[in-house]
ZABA-869491 format. One record per residue: x, y, z negated of N, C-alpha, C, O in turn. Coordinates in steps of 0.001 Angstrom, whole numbers, padded with zeros to 6 digits, always signed. Layout:
# ZABA-869491
XYZXYZXYZXYZ
...
# end
This chain:
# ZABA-869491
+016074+014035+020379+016977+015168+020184+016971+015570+018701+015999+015865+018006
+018338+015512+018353+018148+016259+016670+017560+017391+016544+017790+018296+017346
+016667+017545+015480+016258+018745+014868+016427+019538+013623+016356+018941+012549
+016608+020605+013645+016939+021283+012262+016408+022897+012243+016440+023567+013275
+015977+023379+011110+015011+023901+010627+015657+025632+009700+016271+025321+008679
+015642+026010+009751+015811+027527+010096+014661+028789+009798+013684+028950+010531
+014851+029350+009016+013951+030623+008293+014165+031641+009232+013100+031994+009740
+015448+032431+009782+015812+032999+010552+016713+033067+011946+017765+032444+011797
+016606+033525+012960+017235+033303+014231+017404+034127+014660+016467+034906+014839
+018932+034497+015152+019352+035699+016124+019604+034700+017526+020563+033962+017753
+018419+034951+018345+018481+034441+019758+019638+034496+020489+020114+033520+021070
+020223+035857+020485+021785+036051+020989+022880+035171+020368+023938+034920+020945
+022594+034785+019321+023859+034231+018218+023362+032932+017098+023480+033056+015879
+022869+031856+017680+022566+030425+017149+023838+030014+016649+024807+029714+017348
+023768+030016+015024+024929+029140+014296+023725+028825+013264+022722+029369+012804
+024587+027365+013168+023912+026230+011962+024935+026411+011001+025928+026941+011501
+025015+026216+010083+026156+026366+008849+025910+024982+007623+025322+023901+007661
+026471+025502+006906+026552+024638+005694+026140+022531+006144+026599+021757+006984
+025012+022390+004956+025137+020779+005297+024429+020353+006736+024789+019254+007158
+023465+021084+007546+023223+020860+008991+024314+020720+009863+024347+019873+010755
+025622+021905+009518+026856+021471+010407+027391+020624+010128+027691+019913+011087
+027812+020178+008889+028176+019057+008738+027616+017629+009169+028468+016836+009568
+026371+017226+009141+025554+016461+009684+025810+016260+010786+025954+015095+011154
+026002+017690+011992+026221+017397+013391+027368+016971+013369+027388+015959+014071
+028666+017242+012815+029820+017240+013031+030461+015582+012339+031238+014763+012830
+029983+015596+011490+030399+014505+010424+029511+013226+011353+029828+012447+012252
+028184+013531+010535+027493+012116+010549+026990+011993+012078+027022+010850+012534
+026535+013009+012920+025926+012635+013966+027086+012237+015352+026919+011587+016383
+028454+013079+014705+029343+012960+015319+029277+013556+016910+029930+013167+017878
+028172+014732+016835+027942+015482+017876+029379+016127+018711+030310+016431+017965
+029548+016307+019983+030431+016798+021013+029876+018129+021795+028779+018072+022352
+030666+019339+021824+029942+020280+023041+029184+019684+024154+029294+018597+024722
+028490+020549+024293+027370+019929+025211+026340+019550+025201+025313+019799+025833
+026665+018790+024302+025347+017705+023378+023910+018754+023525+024000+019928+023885
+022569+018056+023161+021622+019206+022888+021550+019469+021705+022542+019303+020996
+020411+019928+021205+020152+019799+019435+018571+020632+019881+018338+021027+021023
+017764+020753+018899+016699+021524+018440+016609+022273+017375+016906+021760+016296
+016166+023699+017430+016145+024201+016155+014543+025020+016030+014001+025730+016877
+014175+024730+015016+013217+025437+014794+013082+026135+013758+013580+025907+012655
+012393+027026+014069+012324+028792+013337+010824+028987+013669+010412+029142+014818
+009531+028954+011836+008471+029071+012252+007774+029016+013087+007120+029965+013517
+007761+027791+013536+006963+026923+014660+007732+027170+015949+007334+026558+016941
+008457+027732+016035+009292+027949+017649+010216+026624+017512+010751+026323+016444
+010348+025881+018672+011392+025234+019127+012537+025983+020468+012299+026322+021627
+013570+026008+019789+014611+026312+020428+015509+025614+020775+016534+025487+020105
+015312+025054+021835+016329+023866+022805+017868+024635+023494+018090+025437+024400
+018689+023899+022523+020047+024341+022602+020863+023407+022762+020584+022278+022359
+022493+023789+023620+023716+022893+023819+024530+023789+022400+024352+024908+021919
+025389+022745+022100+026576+022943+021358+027992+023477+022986+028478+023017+024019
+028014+025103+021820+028714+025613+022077+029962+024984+021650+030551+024173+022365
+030307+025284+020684+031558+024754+019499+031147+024449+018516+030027+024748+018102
+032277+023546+017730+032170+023047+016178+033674+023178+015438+034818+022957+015835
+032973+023755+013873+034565+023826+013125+033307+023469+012355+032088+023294+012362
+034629+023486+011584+034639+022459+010248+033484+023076+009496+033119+022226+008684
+032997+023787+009425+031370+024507+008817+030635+025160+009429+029772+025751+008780
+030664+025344+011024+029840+025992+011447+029506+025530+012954+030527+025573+013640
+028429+025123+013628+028160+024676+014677+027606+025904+015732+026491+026238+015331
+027982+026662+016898+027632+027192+017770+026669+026710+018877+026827+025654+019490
+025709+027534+019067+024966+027197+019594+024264+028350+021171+023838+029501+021066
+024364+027586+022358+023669+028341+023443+022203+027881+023765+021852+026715+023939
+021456+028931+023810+020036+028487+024306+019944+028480+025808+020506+029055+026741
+018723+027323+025598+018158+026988+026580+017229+027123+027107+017463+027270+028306
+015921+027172+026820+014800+027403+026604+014025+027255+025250+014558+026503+024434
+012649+027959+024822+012663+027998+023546+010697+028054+024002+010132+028413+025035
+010145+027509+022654+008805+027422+023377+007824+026840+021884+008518+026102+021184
+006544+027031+021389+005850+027141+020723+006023+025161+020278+006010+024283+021140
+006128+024979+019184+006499+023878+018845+005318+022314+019423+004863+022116+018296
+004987+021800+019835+003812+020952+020361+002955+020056+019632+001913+019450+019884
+004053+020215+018234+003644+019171+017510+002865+019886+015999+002750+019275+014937
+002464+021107+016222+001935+022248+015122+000974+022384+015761+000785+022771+016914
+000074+021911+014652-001889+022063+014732-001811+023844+015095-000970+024743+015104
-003336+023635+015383-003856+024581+015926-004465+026078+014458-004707+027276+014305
-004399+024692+013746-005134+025844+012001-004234+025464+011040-003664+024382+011177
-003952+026317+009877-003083+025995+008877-003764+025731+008022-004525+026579+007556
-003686+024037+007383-004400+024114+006675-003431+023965+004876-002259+023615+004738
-004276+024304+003914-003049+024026+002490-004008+022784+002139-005040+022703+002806
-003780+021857+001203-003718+020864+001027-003536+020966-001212-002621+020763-002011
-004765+021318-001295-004925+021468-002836-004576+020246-003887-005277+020435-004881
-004043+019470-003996-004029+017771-004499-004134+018228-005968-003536+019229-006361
-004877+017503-006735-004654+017637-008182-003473+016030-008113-003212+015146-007297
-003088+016399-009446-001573+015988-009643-001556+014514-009522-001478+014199-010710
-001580+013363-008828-001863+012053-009319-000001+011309-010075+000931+012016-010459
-000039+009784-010050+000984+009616-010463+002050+009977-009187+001781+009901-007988
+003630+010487-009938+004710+011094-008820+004932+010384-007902+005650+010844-007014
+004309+008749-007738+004698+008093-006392+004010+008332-005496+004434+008682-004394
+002561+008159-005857+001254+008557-004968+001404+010382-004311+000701+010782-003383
+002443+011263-005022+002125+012314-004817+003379+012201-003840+003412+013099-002999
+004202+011466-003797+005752+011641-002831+004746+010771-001175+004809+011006+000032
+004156+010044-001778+003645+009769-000461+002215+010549+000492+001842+010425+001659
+001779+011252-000521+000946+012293+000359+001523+013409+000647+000882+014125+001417
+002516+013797+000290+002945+014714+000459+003791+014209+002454+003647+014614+003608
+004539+013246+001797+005101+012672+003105+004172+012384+004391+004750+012500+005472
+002877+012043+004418+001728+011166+005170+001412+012892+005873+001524+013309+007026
+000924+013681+004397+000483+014874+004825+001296+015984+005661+000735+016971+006138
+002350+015786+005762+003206+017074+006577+003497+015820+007846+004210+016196+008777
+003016+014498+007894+003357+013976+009905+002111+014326+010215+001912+014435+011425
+000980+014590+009334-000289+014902+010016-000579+016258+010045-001635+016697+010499
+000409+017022+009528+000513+018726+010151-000351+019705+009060-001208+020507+009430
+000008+019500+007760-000324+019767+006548+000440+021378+006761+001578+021164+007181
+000210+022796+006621+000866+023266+006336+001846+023529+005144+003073+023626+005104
+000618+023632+003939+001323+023783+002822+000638+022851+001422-000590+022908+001495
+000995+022221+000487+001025+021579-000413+000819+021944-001776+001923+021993-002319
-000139+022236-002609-000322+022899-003756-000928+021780-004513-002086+021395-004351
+000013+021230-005437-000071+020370-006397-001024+021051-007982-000468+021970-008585
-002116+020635-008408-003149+020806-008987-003041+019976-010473-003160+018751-010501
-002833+020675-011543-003132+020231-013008-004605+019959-013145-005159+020945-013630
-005042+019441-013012-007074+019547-013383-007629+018688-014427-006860+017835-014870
-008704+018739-014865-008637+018044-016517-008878+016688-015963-009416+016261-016984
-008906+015697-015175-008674+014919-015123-007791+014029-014583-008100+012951-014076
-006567+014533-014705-005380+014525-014161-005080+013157-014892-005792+013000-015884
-004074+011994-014598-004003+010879-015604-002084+011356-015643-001319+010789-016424
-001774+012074-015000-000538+012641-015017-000351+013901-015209-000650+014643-014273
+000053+014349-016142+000098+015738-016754+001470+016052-017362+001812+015894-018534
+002197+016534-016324+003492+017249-016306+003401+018583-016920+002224+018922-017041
+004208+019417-017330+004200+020510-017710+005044+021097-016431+005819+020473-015705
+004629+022624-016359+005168+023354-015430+006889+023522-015387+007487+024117-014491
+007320+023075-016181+008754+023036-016624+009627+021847-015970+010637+021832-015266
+008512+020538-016699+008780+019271-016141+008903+019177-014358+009702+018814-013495
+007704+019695-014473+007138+019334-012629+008071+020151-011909+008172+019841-010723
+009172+021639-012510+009695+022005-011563+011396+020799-011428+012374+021201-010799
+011388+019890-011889+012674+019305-011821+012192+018407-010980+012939+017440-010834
+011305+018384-010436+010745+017092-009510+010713+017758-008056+011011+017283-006960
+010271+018957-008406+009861+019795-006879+011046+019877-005686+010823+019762-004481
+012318+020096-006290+013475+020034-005279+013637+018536-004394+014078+018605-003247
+013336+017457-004864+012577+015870-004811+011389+016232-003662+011486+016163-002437
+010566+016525-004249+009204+016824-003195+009255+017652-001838+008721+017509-000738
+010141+018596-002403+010578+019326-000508+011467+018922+000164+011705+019185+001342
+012301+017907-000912+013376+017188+000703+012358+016123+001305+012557+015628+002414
+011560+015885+000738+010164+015043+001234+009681+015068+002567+009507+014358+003557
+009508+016578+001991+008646+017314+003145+009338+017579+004604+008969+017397+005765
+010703+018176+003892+011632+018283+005031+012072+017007+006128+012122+016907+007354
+012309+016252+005158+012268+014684+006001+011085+014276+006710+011203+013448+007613
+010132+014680+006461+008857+014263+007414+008560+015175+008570+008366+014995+009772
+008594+016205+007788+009042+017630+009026+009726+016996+010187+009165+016674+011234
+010973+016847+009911+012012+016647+010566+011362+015014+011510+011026+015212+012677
+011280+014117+011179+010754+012602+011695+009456+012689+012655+009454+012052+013708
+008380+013464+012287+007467+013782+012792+007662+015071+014133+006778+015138+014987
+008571+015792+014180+009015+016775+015229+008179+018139+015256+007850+018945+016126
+007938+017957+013429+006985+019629+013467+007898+020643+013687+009110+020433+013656
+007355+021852+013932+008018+023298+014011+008396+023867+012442+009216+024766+012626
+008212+023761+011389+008338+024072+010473+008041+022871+009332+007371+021838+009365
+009086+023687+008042+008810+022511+006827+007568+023076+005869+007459+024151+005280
+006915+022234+005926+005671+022992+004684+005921+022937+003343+006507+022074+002689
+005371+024031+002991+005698+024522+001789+005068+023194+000558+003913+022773+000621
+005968+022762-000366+005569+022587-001752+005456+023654-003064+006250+024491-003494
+004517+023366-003370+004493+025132-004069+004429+024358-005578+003845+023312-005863
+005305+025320-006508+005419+024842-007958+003467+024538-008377+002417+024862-007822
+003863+023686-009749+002175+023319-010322+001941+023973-010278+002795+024858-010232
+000021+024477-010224-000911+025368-010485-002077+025195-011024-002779+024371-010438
-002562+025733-012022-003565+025174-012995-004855+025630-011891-004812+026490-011012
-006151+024608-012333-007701+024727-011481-007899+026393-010786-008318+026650-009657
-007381+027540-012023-008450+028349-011744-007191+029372-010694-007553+030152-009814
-006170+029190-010957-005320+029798-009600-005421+029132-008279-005107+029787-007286
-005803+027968-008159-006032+026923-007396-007438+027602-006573-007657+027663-005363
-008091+027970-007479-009508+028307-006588-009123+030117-006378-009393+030685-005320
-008585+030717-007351-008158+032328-006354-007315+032107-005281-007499+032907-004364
-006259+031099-005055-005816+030603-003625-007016+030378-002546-007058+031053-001518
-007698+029679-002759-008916+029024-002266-009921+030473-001184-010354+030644-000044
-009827+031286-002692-010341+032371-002165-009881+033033-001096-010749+033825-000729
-008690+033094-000258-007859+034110+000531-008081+033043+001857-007826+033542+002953
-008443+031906+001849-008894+031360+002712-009680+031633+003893-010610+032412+003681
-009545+031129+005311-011190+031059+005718-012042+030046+005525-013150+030582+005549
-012155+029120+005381-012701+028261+004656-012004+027143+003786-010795+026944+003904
-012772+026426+002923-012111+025426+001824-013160+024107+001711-014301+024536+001535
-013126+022843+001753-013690+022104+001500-012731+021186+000455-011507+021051+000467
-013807+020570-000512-013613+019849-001485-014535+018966-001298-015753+019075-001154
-013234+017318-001326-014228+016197-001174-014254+015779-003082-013553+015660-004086
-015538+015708-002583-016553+015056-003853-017477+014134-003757-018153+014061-002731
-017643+013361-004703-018392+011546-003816-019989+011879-005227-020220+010945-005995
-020599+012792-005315-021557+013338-006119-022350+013962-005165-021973+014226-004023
-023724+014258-005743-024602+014332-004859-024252+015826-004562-023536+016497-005305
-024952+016392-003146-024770+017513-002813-023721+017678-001722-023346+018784-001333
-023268+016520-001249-022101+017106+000155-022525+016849+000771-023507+016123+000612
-021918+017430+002462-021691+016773+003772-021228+016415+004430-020272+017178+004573
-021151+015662+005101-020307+015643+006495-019065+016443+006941-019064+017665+006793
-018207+015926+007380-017151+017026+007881-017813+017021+009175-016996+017480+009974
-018659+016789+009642-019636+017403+011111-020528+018558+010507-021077+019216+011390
-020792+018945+009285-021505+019505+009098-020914+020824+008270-021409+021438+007325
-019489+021048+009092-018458+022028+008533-018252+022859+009750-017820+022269+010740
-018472+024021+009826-018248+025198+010627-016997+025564+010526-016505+026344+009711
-016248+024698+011785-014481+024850+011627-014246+025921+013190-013222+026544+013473
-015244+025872+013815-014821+026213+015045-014128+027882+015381-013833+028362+016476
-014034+028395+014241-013465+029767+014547-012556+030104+013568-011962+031180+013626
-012376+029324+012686-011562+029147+011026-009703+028773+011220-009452+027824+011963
-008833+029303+010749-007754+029724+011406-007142+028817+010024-006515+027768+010171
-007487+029507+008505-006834+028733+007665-007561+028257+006709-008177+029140+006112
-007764+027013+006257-008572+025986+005609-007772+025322+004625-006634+024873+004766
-008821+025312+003169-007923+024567+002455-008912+023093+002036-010134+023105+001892
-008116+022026+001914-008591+020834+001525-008069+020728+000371-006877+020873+000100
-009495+020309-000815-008796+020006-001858-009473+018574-002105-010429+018152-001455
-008664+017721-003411-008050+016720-003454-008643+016068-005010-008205+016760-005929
-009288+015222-005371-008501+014814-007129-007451+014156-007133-006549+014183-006296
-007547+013424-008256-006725+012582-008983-007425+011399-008862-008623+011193-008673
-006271+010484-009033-007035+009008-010077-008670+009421-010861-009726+008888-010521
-008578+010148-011611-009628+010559-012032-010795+011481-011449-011572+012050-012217
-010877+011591-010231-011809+012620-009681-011934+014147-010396-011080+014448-011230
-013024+015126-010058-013163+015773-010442-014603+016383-011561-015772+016072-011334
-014169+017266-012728-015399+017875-013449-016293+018314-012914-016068+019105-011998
-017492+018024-013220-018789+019044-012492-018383+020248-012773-018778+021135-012016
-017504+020626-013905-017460+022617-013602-016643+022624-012883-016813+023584-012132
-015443+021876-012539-014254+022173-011878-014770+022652-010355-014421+023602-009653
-015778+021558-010143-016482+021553-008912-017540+022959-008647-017742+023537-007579
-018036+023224-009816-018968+023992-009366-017749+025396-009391-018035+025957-008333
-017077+025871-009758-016077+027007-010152-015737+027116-008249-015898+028162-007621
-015397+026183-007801-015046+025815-006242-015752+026137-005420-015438+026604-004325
-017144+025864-005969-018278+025940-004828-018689+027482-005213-019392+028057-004382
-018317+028204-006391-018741+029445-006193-017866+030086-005843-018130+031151-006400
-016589+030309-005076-015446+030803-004654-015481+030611-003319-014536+030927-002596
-017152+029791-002652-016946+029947-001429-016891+028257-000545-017322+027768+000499
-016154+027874-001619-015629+025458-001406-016996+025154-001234-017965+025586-001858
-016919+024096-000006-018040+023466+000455-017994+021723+000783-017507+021097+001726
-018731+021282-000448-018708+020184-000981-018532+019042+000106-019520+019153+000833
-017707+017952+000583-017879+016984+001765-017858+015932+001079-017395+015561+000000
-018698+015350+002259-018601+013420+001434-017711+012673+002468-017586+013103+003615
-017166+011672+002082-016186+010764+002878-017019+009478+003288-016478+008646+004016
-018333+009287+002838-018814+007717+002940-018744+007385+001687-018222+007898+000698
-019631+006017+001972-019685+005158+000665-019100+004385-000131-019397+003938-001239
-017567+004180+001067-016891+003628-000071-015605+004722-000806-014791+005535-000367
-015879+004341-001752-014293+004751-002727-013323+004719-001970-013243+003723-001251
-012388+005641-001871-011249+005677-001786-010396+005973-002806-010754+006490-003864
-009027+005594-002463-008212+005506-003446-007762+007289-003668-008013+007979-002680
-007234+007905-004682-006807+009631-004694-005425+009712-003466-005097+010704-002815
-004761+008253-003431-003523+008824-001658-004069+008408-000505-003432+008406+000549
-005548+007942-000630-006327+007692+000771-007066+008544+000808-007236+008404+002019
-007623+009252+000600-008721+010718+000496-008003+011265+001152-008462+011087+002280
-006737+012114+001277-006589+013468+001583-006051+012810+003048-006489+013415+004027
-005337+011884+003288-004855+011416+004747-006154+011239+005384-006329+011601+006547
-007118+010679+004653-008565+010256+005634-008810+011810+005914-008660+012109+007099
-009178+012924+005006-009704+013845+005345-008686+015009+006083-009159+015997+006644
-007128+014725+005990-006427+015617+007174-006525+014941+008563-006761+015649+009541
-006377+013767+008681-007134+013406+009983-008304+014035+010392-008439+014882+011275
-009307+013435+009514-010577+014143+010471-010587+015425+010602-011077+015849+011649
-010102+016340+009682-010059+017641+010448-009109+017713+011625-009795+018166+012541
-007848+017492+012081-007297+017684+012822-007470+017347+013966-006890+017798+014953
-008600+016203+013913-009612+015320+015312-010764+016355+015188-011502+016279+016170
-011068+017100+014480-012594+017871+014742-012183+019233+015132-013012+020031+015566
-010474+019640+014943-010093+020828+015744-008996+021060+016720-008419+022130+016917
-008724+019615+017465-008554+019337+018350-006838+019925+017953-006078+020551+018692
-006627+019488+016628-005336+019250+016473-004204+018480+016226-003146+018725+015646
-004844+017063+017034-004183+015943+016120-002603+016168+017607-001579+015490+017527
# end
């Protein structure tokens, strides 16, 4: 069933507008009757086509119900910046595995270092990303890509958290068994680069509360880290 994605909803009065109607009308070549899906912050709303004009698609509900495919915890997803291909594909990997939100990270060992100016001409790029995976994967909502953010806003984000882990392959971590997730609602995972991370960067993290994890012994690559480690959380909170 098609899906499409929606900030606001008057339950009495479902209209799609602009390029979504067109999509139904044009490309999907939708007919009254038809179903569709819409979702509005994690709600799925299972609807027939009322009518269609030329910009606006009507819509009757059907039943409407908590989306199935939205984890149980929100987690954000801290990445320091790697190169823009590696970052179009975690970004993509990370919202079918139920990423809430996406906060792309300047950190001094970044081997890609955009300026905040640069990186915002890329970002409109990065959320049709998101939206497309949204959409393919059958989440309830599109997660947020949030403009660059330098280390130390990165860790006052960190702070508003209920918990934060940062994988680091240096002595001093643990286990994601050895992470107290079981009552923790929103969690942030953070990420390096190609280049890993500074011992201060790290320690600035760990005093804001970040609790150091190890992945194992072998290396991973900076777009295999964060998919290995949104999996295992989402298998350790019974949100896959």
């Amino acid at each position: 069933m098609p899906r499409f994605f929606t900030n606001e909803l008057d339950e009495g009065n479902i209209v799609l507008t602009g390029s979504d109607a067109v999509h139904i009308g044009r490309s999907l070549r939708m007919r009254k009757g038809e179903a569709v899906t819409v979702c509005c912050n994690g709600i799925d709303y299972n609807c027939t086509i009322r009518s269609i004009t030329a910009d606006s698609v009507y819509l009757d509900l059907v039943e409407k119900h908590r989306c199935a495919a939205e984890p149980k915890i929100d987690v954000t997803l801290f990445q320091a910046v790697p190169k823009l291909d590696k970052l179009e594909f975690i970004i993509r990997k990370s919202v079918e595995l139920g990423v809430t939100r996406v906060v792309p990270v300047l950190t001094r060992r970044c081997v890609s270092r955009p300026t905040e100016k640069d990186f915002a001409k890329k970002l409109e790029r990065l959320r049709k990303i998101s939206a497309e995976a949204a959409m393919q994967s059958g989440r309830g909502i599109i997660p947020e890509v949030t403009p660059i953010v330098k280390w130390n806003t990165a860790v006052d984000m960190m702070r508003e958290l209920d918990t934060t882990v940062i994988l680091y392959e240096e002595e001093g971590g643990k286990s994601f068994a050895g992470v107290k997730l079981d009552d923790k609602q929103s969690i942030g995972l953070v990420v390096g680069s190609e280049g890993g991370f500074d011992g201060e960067e790290v320690a600035l993290a760990v005093n804001a509360g970040a609790e150091r994890v190890w992945l194992g012994k072998r290396i991973l690559r900076c777009e295999t880290a964060p998919i290995t480690a949104l999996s295992i959380l989402m298998f350790l909170t019974n949100s896959m």
